[in-house]
Structures are given as C-alpha cells and as structure tokens.
PyMOL Python script that loads the backbone (N, CA, C, O; Angstrom):
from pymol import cmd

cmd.read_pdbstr("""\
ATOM      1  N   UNK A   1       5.440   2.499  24.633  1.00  0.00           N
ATOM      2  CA  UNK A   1       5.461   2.963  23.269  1.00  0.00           C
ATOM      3  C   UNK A   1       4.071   2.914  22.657  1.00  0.00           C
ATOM      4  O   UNK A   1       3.636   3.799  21.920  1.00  0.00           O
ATOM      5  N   UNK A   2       3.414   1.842  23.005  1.00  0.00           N
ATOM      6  CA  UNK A   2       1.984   1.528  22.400  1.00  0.00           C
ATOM      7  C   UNK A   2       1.034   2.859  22.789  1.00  0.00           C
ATOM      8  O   UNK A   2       0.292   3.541  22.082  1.00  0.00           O
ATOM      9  N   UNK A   3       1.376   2.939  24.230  1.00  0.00           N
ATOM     10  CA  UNK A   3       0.412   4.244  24.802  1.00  0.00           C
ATOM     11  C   UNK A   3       0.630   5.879  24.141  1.00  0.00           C
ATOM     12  O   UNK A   3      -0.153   6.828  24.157  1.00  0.00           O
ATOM     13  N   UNK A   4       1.843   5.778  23.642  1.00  0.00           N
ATOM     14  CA  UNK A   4       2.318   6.594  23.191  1.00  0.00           C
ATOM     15  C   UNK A   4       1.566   7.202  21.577  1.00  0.00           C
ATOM     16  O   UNK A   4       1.317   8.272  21.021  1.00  0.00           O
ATOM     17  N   UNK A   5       1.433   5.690  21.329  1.00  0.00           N
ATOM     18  CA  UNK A   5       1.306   5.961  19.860  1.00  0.00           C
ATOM     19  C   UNK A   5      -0.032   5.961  19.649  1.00  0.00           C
ATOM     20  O   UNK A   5      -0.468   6.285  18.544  1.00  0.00           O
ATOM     21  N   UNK A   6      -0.918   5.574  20.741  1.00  0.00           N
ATOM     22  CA  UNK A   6      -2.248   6.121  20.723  1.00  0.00           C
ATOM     23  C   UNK A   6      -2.576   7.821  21.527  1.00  0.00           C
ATOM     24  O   UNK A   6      -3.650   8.397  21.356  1.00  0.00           O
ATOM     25  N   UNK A   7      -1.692   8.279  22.191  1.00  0.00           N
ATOM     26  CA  UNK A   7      -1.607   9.501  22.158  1.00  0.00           C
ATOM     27  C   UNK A   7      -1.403  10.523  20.692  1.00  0.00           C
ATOM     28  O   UNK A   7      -1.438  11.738  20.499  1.00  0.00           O
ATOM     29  N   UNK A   8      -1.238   9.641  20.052  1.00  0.00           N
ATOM     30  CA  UNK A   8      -1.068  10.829  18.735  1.00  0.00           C
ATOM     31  C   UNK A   8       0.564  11.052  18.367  1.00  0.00           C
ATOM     32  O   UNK A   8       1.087  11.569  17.380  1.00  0.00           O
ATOM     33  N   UNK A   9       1.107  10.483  19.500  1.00  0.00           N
ATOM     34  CA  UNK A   9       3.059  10.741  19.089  1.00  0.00           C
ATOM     35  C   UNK A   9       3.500  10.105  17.917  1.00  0.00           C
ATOM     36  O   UNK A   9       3.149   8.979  17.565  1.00  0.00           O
ATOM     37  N   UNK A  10       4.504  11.062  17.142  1.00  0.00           N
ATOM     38  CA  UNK A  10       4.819  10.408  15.948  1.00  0.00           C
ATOM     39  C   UNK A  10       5.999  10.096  15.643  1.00  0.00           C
ATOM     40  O   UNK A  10       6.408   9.632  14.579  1.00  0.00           O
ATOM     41  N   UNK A  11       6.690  10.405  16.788  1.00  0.00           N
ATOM     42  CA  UNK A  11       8.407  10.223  17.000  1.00  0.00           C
ATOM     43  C   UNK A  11       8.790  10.337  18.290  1.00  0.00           C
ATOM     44  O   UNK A  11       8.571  11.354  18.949  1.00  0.00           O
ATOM     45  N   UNK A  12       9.526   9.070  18.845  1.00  0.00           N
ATOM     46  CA  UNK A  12       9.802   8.983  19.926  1.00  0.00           C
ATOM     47  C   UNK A  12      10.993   8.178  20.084  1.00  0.00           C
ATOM     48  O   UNK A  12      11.236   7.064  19.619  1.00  0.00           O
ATOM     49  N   UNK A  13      11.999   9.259  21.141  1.00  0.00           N
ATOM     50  CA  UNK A  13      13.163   8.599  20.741  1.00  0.00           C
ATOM     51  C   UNK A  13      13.370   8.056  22.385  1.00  0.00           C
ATOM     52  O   UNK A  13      13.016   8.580  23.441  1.00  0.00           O
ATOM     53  N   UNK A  14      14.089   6.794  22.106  1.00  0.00           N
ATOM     54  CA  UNK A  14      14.618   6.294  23.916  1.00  0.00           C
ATOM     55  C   UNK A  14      15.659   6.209  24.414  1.00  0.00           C
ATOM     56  O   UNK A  14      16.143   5.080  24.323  1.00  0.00           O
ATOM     57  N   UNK A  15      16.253   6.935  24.929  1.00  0.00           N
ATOM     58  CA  UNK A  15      17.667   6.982  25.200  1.00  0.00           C
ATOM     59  C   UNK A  15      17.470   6.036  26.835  1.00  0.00           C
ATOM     60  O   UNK A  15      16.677   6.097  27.775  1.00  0.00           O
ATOM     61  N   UNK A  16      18.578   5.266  26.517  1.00  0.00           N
ATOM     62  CA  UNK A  16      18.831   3.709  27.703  1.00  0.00           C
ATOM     63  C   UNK A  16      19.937   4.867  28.778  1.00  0.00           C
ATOM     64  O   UNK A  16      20.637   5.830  28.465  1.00  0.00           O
ATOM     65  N   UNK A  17      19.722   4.362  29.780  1.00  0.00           N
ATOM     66  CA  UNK A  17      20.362   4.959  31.115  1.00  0.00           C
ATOM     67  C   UNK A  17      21.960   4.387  30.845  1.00  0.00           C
ATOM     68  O   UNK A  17      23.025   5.004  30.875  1.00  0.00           O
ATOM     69  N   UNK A  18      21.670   2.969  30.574  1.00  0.00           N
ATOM     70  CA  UNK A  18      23.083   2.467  31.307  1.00  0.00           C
ATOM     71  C   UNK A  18      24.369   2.571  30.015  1.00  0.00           C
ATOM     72  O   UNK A  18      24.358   2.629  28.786  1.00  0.00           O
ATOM     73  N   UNK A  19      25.362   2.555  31.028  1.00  0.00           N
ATOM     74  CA  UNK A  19      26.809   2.820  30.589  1.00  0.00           C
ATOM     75  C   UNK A  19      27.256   2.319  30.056  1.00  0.00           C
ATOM     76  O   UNK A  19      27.985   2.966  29.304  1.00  0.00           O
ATOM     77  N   UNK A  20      27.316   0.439  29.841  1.00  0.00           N
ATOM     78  CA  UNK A  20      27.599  -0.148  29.256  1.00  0.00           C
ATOM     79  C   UNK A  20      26.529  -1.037  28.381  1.00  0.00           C
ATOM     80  O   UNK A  20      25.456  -0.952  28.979  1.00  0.00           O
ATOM     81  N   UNK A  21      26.403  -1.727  27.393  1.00  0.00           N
ATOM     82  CA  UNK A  21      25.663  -2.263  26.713  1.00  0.00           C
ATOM     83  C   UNK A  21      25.349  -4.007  27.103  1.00  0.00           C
ATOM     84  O   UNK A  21      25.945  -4.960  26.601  1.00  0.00           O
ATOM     85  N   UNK A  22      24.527  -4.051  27.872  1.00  0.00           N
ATOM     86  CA  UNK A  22      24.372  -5.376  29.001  1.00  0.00           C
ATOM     87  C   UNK A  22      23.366  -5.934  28.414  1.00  0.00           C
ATOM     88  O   UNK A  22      23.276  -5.764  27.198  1.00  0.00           O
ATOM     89  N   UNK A  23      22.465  -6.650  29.025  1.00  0.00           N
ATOM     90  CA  UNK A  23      21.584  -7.183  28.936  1.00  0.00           C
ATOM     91  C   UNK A  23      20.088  -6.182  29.206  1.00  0.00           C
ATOM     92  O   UNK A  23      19.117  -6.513  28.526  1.00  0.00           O
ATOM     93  N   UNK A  24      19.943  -5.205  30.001  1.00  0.00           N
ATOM     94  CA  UNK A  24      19.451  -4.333  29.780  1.00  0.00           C
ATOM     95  C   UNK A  24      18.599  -3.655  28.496  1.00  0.00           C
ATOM     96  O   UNK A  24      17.438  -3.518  28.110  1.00  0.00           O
ATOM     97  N   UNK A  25      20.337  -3.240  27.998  1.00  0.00           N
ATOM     98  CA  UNK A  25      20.274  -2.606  26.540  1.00  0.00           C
ATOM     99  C   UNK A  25      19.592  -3.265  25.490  1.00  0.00           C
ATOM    100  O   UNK A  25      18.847  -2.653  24.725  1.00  0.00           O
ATOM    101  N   UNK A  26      19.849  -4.710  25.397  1.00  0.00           N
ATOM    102  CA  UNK A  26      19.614  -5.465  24.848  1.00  0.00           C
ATOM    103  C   UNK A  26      18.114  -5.560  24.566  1.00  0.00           C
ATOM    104  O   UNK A  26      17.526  -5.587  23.485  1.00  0.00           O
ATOM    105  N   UNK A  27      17.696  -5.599  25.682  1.00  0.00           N
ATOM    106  CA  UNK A  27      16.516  -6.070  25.780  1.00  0.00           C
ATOM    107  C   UNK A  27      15.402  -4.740  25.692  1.00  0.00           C
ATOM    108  O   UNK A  27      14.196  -4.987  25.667  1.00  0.00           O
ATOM    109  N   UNK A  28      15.880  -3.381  25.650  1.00  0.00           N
ATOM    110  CA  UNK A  28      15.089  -2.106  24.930  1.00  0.00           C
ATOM    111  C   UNK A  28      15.580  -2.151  23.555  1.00  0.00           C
ATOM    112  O   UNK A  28      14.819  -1.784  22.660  1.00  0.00           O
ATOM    113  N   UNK A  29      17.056  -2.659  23.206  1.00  0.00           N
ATOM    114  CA  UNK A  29      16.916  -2.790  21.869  1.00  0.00           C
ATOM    115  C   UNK A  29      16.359  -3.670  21.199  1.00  0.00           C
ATOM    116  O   UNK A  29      17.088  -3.938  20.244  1.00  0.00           O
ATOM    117  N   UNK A  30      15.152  -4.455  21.193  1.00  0.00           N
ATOM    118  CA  UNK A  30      14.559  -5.338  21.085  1.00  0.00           C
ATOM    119  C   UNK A  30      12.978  -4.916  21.578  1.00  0.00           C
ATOM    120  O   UNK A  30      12.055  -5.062  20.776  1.00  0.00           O
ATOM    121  N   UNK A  31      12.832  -4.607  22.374  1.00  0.00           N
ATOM    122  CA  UNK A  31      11.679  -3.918  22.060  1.00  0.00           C
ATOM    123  C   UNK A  31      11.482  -2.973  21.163  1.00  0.00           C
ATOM    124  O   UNK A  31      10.525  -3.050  20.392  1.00  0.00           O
ATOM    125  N   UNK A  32      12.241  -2.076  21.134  1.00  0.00           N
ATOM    126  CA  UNK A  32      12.143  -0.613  20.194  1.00  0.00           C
ATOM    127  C   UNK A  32      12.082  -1.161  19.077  1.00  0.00           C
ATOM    128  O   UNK A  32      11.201  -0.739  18.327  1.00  0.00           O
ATOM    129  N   UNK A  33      13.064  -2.382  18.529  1.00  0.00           N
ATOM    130  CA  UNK A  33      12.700  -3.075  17.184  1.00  0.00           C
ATOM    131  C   UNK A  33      11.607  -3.692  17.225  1.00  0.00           C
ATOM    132  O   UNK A  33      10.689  -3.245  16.537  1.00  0.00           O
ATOM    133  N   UNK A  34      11.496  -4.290  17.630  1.00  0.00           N
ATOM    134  CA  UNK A  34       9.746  -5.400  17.458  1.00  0.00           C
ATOM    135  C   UNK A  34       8.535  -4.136  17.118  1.00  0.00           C
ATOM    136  O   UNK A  34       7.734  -4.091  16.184  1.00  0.00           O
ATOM    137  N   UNK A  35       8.759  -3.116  18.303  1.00  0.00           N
ATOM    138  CA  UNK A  35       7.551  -1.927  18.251  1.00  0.00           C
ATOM    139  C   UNK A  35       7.513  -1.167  16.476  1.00  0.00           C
ATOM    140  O   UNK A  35       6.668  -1.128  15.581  1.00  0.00           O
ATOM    141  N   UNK A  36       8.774  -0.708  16.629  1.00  0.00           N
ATOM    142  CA  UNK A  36       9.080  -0.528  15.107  1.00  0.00           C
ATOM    143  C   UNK A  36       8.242  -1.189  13.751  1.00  0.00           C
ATOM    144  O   UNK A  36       7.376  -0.847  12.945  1.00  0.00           O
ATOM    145  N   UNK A  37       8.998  -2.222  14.028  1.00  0.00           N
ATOM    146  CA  UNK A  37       8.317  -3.068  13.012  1.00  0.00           C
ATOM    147  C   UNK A  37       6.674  -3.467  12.832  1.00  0.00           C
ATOM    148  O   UNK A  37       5.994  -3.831  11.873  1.00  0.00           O
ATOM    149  N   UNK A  38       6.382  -3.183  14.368  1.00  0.00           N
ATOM    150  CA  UNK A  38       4.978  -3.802  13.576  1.00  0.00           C
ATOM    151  C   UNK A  38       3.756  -2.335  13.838  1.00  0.00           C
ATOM    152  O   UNK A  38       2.537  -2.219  13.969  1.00  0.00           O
ATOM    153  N   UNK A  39       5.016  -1.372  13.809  1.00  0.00           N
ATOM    154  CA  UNK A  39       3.968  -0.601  13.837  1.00  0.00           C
ATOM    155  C   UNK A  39       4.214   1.229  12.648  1.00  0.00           C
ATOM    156  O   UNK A  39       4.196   1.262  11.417  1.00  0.00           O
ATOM    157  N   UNK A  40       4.414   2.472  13.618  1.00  0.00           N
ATOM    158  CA  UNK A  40       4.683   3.013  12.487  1.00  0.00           C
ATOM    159  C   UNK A  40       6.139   2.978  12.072  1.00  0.00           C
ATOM    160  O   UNK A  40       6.834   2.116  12.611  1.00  0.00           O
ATOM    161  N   UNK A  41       6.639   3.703  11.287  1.00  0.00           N
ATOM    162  CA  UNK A  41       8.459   3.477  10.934  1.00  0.00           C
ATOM    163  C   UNK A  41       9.099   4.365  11.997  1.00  0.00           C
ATOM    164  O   UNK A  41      10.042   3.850  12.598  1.00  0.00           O
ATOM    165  N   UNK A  42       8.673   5.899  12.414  1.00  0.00           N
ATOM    166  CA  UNK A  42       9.041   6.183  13.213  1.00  0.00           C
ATOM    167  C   UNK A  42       9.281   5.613  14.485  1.00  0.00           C
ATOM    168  O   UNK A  42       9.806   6.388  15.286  1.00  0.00           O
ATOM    169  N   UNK A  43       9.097   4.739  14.794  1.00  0.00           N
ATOM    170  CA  UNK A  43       9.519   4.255  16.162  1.00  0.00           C
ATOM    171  C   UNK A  43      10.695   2.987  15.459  1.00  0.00           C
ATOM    172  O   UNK A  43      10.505   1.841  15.049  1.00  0.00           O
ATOM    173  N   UNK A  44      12.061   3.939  15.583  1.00  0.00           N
ATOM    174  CA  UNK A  44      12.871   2.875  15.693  1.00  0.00           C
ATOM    175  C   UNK A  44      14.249   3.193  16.455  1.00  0.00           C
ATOM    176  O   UNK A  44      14.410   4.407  16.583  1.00  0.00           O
ATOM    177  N   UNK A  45      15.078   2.566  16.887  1.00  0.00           N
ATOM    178  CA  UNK A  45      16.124   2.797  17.222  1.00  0.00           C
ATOM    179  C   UNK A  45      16.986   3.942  17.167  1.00  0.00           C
ATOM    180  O   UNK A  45      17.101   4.093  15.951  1.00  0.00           O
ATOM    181  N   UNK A  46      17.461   4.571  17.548  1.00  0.00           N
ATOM    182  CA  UNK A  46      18.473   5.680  17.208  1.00  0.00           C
ATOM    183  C   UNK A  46      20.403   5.297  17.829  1.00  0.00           C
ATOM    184  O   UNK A  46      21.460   5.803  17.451  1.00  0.00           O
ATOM    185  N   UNK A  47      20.149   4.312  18.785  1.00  0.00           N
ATOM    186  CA  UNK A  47      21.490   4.410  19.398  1.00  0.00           C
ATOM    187  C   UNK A  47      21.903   3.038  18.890  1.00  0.00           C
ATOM    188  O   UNK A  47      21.281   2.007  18.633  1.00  0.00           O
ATOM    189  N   UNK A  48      23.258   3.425  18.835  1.00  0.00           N
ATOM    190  CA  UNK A  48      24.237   2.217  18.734  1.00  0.00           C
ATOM    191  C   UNK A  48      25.544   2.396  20.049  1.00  0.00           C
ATOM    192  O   UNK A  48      25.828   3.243  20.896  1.00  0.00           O
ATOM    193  N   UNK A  49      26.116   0.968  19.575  1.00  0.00           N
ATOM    194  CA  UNK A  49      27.376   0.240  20.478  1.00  0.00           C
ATOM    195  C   UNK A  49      28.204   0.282  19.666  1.00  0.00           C
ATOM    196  O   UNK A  49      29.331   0.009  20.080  1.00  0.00           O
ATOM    197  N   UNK A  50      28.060   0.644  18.095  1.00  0.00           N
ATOM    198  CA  UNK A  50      28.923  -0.015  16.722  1.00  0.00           C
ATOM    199  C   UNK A  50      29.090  -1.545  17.104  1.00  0.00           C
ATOM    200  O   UNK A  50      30.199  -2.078  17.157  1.00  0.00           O
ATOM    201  N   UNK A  51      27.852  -2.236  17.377  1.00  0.00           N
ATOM    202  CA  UNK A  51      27.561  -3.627  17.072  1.00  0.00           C
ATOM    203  C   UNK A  51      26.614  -3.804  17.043  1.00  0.00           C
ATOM    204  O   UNK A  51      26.623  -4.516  16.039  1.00  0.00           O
ATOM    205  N   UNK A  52      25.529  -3.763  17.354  1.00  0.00           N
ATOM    206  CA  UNK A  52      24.065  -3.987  17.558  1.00  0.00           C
ATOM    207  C   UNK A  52      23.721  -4.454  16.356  1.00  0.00           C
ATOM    208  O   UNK A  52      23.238  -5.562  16.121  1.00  0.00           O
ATOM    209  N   UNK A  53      24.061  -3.300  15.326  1.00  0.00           N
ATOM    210  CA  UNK A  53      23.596  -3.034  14.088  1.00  0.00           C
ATOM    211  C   UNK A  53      24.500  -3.695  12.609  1.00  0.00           C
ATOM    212  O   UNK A  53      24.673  -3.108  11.542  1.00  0.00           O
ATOM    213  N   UNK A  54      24.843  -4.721  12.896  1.00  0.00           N
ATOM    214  CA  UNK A  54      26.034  -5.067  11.976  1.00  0.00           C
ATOM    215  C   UNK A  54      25.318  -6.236  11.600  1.00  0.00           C
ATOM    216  O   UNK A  54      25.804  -7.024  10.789  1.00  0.00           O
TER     217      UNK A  54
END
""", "prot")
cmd.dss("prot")
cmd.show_as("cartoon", "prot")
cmd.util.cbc("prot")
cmd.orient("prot")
C-alpha cells in the first residue's frame, strides 16, 4: 500500500481471496486499517463479514 501511495495512487481497493473470514482476513483487515489511518482517507476498507465493523 505504502508503494502504492508513493506511486501517485489515490484509491485502492483490496479484495481478500479467501472464502471464509479467518485469520487471514483478519489480519488484511488490519492492515488496510492501520494504513488508512495514518495515512490518506482513501485507503480504507471496503469489505465486510457484517461483523468486522460493529
């Protein structure tokens, strides 16, 4: 994401491979937030489990 955002990208969305919401998921949803936050607003999350986000 960092490399990204020194490329000039101003929206970038990440869609996760896996099927179920594991530890995996978890752990890009958690990056994508941390990146988010400390950087521009566009980089944030787009997907849910209808839990993540509660």
């Amino acid at each position: 994401l960092a490399k990204l955002a020194d490329e000039g990208y101003t929206s970038v969305i990440v869609q996760p491979l896996q099927i179920m919401s594991g530890s995996e998921f978890h752990e890009i949803l958690s990056i994508t937030k941390a990146f988010g936050a400390m950087n521009d607003p566009h980089f944030q999350p787009i997907f849910f489990t209808n839990q993540e986000e509660r």
